[in-house]
Every structure is written in C-alpha cells, then in structure tokens.
C-alpha positions as a Markdown table, in Angstrom:
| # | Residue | x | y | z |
|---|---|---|---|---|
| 1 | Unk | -76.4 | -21.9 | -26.3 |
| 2 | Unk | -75.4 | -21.7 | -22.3 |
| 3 | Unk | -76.7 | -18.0 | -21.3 |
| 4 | Unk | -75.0 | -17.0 | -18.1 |
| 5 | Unk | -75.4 | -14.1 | -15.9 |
| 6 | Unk | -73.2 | -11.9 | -13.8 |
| 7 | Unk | -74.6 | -13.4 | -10.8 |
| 8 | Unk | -72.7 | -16.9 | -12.0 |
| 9 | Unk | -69.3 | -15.3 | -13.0 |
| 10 | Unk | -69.1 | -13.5 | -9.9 |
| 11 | Unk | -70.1 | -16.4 | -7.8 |
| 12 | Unk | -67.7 | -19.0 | -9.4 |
| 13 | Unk | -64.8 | -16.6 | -10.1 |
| 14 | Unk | -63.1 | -17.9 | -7.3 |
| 15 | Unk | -63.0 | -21.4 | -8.1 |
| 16 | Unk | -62.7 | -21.4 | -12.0 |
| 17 | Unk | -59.8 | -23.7 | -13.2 |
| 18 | Unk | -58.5 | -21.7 | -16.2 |
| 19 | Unk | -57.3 | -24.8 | -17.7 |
| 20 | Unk | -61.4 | -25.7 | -18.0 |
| 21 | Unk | -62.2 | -22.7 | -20.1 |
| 22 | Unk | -59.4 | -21.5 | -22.8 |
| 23 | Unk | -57.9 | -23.8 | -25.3 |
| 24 | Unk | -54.1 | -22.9 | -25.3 |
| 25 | Unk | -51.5 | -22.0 | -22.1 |
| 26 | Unk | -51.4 | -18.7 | -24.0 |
| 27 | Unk | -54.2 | -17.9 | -23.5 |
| 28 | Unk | -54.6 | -19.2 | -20.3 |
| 29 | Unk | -51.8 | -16.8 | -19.0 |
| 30 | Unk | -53.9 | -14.1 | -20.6 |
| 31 | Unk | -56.9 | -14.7 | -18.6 |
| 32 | Unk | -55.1 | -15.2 | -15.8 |
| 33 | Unk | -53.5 | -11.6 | -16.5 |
| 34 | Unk | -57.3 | -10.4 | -16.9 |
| 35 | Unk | -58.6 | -11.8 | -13.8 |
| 36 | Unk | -56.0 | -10.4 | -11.6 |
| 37 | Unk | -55.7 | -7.6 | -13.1 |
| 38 | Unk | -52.3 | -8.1 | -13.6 |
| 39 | Unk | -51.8 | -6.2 | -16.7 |
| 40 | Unk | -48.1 | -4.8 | -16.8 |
| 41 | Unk | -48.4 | -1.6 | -18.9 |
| 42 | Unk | -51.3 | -2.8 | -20.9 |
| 43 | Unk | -53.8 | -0.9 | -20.7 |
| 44 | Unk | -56.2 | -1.9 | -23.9 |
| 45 | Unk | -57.5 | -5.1 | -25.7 |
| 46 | Unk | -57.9 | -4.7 | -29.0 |
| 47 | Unk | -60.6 | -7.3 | -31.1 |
| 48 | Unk | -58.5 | -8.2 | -34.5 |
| 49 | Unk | -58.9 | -9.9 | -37.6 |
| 50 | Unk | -60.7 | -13.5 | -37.0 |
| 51 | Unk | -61.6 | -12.9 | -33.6 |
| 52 | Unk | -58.1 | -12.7 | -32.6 |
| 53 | Unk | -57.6 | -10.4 | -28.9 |
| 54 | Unk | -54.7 | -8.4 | -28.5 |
| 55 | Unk | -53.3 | -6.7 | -25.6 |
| 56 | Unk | -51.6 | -3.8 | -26.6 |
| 57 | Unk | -47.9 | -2.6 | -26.0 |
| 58 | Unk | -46.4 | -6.2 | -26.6 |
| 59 | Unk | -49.2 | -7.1 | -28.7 |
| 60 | Unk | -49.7 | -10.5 | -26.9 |
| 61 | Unk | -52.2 | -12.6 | -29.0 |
| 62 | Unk | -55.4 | -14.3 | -27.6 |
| 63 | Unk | -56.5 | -16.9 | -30.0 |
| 64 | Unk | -60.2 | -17.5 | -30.3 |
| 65 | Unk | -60.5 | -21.7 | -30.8 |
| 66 | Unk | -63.2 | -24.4 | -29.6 |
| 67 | Unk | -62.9 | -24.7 | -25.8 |
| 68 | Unk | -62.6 | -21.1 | -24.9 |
| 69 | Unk | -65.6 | -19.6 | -23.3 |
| 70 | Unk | -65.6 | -15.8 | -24.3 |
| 71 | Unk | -68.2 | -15.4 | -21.3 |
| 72 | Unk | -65.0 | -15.7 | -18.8 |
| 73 | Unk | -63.2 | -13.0 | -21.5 |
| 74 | Unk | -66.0 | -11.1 | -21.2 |
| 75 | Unk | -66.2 | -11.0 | -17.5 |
| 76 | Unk | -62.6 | -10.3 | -16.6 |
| 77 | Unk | -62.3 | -7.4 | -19.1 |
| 78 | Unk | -65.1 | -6.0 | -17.4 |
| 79 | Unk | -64.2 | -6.4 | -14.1 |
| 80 | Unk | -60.5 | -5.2 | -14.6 |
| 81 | Unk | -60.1 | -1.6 | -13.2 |
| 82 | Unk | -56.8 | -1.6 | -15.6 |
| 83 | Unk | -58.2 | -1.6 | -19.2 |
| 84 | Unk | -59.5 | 1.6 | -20.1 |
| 85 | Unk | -62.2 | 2.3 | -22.8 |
C-alpha cells in the first residue's frame, strides 16, 4: 500500500490531473467540485451502502471502483471550508 502524507497532497494539489486519479467523468466532476470547493448548496457527503459517496441535496453519486485514489477524496473533503461536519 502507497502511504501518503499531507505534505504530498498539498504539494501536488496544484498539478493533479483528475483524469489520473478517479475512474468515471462522474466522478471526476465531483472531485473537481471538492477541490474548488465548488459545492452549490451541498453542504454534506454522506458514505452509503458499498462505499458509495453522496453529496446531499441532489444526491449526486460518487462511485468507489479500481482507479480511484480515496487519498485525493480524502484530502479535498478536508480541505473544503464548505462541507460541514
């Protein structure tokens, strides 16, 4: 397993191609959401049934598959001054 620090997402958050760490275009747009914390009137993410993320109010569905690094997920929930817990 890859551990990675804070240190590495906050140096190469920047720079990250989205494309290089999600496995869908939906999900990418939800990342992209996350990182620029760009969240419309969501306001929560919600962990569902078989790892499934959802963003509350439309419900919009981020779909855990091979290819998507949860460290990014991780990072841009908790760097987004949006979501509250």
């Amino acid at each position: 397993m890859d551990h990675r620090y804070y240190n590495y997402y906050e140096a190469n958050a920047a720079d990250i191609s989205l494309e290089d760490i999600t496995s869908s275009e939906q999900n990418k747009q939800i990342l992209r959401r996350l990182r620029d914390d760009d969240l419309g009137w969501h306001d929560h993410i919600t962990l569902g049934r078989e790892g499934r993320f959802y963003l509350t109010e439309r419900c919009e569905l981020l779909l855990i598959r091979e290819g998507d690094d949860l460290g990014w997920l991780g990072y841009f929930i908790g760097r987004s001054v949006k979501l509250q817990g």
